[in-house]
Structures are given as structure tokens and as C-alpha cells.
N, C-alpha and C positions, 0 to 999 in steps of 0.2 A: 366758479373756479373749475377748471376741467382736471380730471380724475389723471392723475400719473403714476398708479401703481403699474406694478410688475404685466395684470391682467390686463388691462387696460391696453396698455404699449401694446401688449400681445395682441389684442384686438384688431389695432387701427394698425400694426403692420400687415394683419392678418387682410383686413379689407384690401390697401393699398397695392399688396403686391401676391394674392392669392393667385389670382384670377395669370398673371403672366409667368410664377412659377409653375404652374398643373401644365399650363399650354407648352410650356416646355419640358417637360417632364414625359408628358406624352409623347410629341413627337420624340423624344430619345430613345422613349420604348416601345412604344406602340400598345403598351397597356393601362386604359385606366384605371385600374386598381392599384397597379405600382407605382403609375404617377401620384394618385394620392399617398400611394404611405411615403414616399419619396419627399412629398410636401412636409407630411405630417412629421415626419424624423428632420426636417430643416428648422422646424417651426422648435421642437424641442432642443434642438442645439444652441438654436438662436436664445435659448430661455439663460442659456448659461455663459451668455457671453456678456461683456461687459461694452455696453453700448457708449461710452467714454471713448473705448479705443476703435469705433469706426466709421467712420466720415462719410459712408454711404451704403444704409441697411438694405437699401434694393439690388445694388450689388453682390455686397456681401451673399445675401439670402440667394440672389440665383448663381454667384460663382459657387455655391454651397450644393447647393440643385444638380449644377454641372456635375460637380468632382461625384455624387451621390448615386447621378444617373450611369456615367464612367466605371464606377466599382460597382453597378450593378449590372450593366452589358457584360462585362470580364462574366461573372458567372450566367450571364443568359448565356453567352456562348457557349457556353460545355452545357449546357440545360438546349440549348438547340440543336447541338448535334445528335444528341439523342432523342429530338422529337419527331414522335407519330406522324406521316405524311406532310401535309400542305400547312405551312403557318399563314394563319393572316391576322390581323392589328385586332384586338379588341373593339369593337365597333361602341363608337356615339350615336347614339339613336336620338333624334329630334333635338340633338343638344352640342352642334358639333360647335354653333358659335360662342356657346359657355366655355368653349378650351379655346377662343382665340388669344393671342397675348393682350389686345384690347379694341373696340370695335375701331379705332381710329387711323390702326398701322397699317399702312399704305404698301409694306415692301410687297412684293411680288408673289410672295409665296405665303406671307402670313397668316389666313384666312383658310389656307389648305389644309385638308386633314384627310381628302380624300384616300382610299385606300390603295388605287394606283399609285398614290404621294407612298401615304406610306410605308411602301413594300421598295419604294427605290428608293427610299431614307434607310432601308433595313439591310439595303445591299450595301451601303458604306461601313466604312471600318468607324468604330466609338468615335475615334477624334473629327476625322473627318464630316460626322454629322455634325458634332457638335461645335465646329469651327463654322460648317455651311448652315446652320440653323442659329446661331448666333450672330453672322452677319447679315444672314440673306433674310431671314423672317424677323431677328429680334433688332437688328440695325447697329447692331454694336460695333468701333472702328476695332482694328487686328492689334492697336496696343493692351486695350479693355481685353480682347480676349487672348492675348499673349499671357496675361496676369493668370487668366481663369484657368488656362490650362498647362499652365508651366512651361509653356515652349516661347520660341522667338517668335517676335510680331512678320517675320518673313517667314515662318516656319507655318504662321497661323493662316497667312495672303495665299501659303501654297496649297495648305490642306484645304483651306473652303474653295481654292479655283478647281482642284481636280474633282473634289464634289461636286461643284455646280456643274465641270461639264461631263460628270456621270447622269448627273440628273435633266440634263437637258438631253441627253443622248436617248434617254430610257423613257421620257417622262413627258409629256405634252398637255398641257393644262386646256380644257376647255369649258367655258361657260357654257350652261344652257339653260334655258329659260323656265317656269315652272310647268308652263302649259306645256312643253315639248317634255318634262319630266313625268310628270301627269299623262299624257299620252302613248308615250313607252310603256311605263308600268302597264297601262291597262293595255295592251296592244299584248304584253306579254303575261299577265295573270289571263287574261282572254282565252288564250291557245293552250296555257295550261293546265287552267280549268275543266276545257273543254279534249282536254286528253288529243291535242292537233300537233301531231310532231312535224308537217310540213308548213303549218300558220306560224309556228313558234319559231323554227330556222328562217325565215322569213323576217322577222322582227330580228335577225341579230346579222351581225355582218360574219361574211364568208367564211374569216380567221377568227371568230369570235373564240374566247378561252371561258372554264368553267374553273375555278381553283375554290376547293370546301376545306375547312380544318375541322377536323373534329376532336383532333392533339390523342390520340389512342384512346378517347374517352366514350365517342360514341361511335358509330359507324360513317365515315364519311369516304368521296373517293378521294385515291390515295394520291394522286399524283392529277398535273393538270389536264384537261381534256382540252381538243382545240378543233374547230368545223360547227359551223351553224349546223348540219344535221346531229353529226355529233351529242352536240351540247343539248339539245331539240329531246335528244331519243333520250338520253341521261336523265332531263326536267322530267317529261314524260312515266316514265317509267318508274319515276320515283313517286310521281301523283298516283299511281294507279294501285301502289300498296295498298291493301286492306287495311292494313295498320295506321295510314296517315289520312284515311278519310275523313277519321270527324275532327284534323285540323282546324284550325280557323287561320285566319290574315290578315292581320292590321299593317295597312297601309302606313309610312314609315320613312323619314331622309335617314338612311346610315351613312352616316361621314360623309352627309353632304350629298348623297347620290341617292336617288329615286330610290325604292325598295319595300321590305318588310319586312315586321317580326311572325314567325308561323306559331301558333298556339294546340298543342294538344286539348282532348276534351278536360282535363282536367285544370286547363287554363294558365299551366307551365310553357313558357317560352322555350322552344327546342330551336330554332334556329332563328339567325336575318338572313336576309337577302338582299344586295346591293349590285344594283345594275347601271352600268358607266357604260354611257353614252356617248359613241364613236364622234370623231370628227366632223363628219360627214355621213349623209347619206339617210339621215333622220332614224337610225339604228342603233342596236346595242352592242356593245366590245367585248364587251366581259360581264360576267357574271362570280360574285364572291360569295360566297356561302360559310357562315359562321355558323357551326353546331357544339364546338368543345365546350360543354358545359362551365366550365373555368371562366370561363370570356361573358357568362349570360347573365349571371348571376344580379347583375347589376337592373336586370329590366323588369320592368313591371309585369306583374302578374294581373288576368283577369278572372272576371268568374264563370266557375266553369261551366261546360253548355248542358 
């Protein structure tokens, strides 16, 4: 006889529809700790509702997710405007396909979590992500999300079409392969390693950009950098601290994109690094650097050297 208490239930919604609540959660905020408590405050609402009056818990639970993520943009906003330099997404290290909504979803963009993605999901207004990420990653038609977000289903057609074509204007998805990932990285720990500010502008493309957050918590720079030398003299010059010598570097996919985590000697994670790989030209585009201790918290620690 299978178990129907209260826990139970709890459980096997929990299995069924974890995994595509967090993935959207995330992309609405770009932080994995807020998408979990975001999950975890659904999960408890869900405890007190009476499952008689709702004809579809997966619904329910992400139109729940939605409205959850919505009233918590409203205050990211005023928390953004007052934030220290450069934001960028809290990083998934080796784990970006655990936040897909499931390995199966085919749309276009579903599988993306990249940080380029996520910074021009970040530029949309609350609704508008959440119109463009519910039809375009989660596949849902514009009456389902007419319901979720209280507007008209032509209200909902319009807001995900000026998203999509914000995000196809900003945004260029490109696949690349592991070995061409693998080969970056080390092209570019190589040169700056080797303290090579002309090997390492070499490995990145002309207009390459450098964007670090550090959220006014640790030292990061403040604003974007842009110039293969540039970017070159900036890496460099930060290797050559006394302070950041006896680092270490574990190799690393953050959101998907080649990279690392950097390790002080006492085996605390101070930053990743995530290098997104140009179009063309067998080079690198960008460069993202996550140092805000806020954002780290989540990565494994090793032992220290």
C-alpha cells in the first residue's frame, strides 16, 4: 500500500517538480541561493493548501515560483541600485545541468544558463523575463501564462516577443566543443601563469571585455574593461600580487563555460572565472570574474596547501 500522508505527498511533489522549479527560479534571479529559498517558501505554502481544490500541482507550485520570484525582483531592484560596481549571476560550478528545467526540453534556450544569457535576462523588466522564460525555455502557451501573471494572453504574446527580440539583439548562443574549451582555458591560464601580458591578449579577441563583482565586499574592478591588451595587463597584474601567490586553480565549467575556481592557501574559494568563447576565431570574448563573497559561499572548500 503506498504511504499518503501529508510527508509523503510532500516528497514525491518534491521529486517531480524540484528540479524545474530551481531552474526557474534561477534564471529569474540569477541567484542560487535565492532560488532555493524561493523553492523552499513554495514548498511550505504548498503544505497548506488543500490539494482537493487544485487540478494541477505542477502548475500551481510554478505559477507560485512565478508570483514569488516577481515580489522578489521588486526589491532586488532598490537592492541593485545600490550595488557596489559590476553585478554578475551567482555562478553554477560543474552543476549548471542540475538547474535545467529537465534534460529532455528541447526549446532553444532551455539548457542555457550561461552568464552572457544571464546578464541579458537581467536587462529585461520582471515581467518580461518572466513571460520570455516561460514560453521560450519552459514552453508554456500565453493563456497558461496569462493566468500566472494576471495580464492578457495578448498582453503576455507581447511581453515575451519584445524580450525575445531584446535577447536576440544582445545575445548570440554558441556551442563549443570540449576540446576547443579545454584548449582556451589552458591557452589562457598558460600566459597567466607565466605573467605574458602579450601571449594572454593573443588568446582573447580585440573587443574582448573583462566584468568582476565583488558587490562592495571584496576588492574587485569597478566597472567593465574592454581591449585584449587591456584585459591582458588587468589578469596580469593581478597574478603578480604577493598576496595572490600561493593561490591555487581548479579547473572548472561555470555556467557552462570553460573556467575556474581560485583557492587561497588556506583552501577558501575567493573567486571563479568564466571565459566565453567568441564566435569565431578560436578565442576568447569575455572574461567574468565572481569574487563577492555572497555569491561563493556555496563552493567547496579544499585542504589547505
Amino acid at each position: 500500500m503506498s504511504d499518503d500522508s501529508p510527508a509523503a505527498r510532500a516528497l514525491r511533489y518534491e521529486r517531480e517538480h524540484a528540479r524545474s522549479l530551481r531552474a526557474l527560479a534561477y534564471r529569474m534571479l540569477g541567484s542560487r541561493a535565492e532560488a532555493e529559498d524561493i523553492v523552499q517558501e513554495a514548498w511550505l505554502r504548498w503544505a497548506d493548501v488543500d490539494e482537493s481544490t487544485v487540478r494541477h500541482a505542477g502548475a500551481f507550485l510554478s505559477r507560485l515560483v512565478t508570483n514569488l520570484c516577481l515580489d522578489r525582483l521588486q526589491s532586488a531592484a532598490m537592492r541593485r541600485e545600490q550595488y557596489v560596481g559590476v553585478w554578475l549571476p551567482e555562478p553554477l560550478v560543474d552543476e549548471a545541468g542540475d538547474w535545467s528545467p529537465n534534460p529532455e526540453t528541447q526549446a532553444e534556450f532551455a539548457q542555457d544558463v550561461s552568464v552572457a544569457f544571464m546578464l541579458t535576462l537581467d536587462r529585461l523588466s520582471p515581467l518580461e523575463r518572466a513571460a520570455f522564460l516561460l514560453h521560450e525555455v519552459f514552453e508554456l502557451d500565453f493563456d497558461e501564462i496569462a493566468r500566472r501573471l494576471g495580464r492578457s494572453s495578448a498582453a503576455c504574446r507581447q511581453l515575451a516577443s519584445r524580450a525575445r527580440q531584446h535577447v536576440k539583439a544582445d545575445y548570440a548562443r554558441h556551442e563549443v566543443e570540449d576540446e576547443e574549451r579545454q584548449r582556451l582555458f589552458q591557452a589562457f591560464l598558460g600566459a597567466l601563469q607565466s605573467f605574458d601580458v602579450e601571449g594572454l591578449a593573443k588568446v582573447l579577441t580585440d573587443d574582448a571585455i573583462l566584468l568582476a563583482d565583488g558587490g562592495g565586499k571584496v576588492t574587485a574592478v569597478p566597472r567593465m574593461l574592454e581591449g585584449a591588451v587591456v584585459v591582458a595587463r588587468a589578469f596580469v597584474g593581478w597574478a603578480k600580487m604577493p598576496a595572490n601567490r600561493d593561490w591555487r586553480i581548479r579547473p572548472a565549467r561555470i555556467n557552462v563555460l570553460p573556467g575556474c575556481i581560485v583557492y587561497d592557501a588556506a583552501g577558501e574559494p575567493v573567486q571563479t572565472v568564466a571565459l566565453r568563447p567568441a564566435t569565431t576565431a578560436g578565442r576568447i570574448s569575455a572574461v567574468y570574474v565572481q569574487r563577492n563573497p555572497d555569491k561563493l559561499g556555496h563552493l567547496p572548500r579544499i585542504a589547505p596547501a
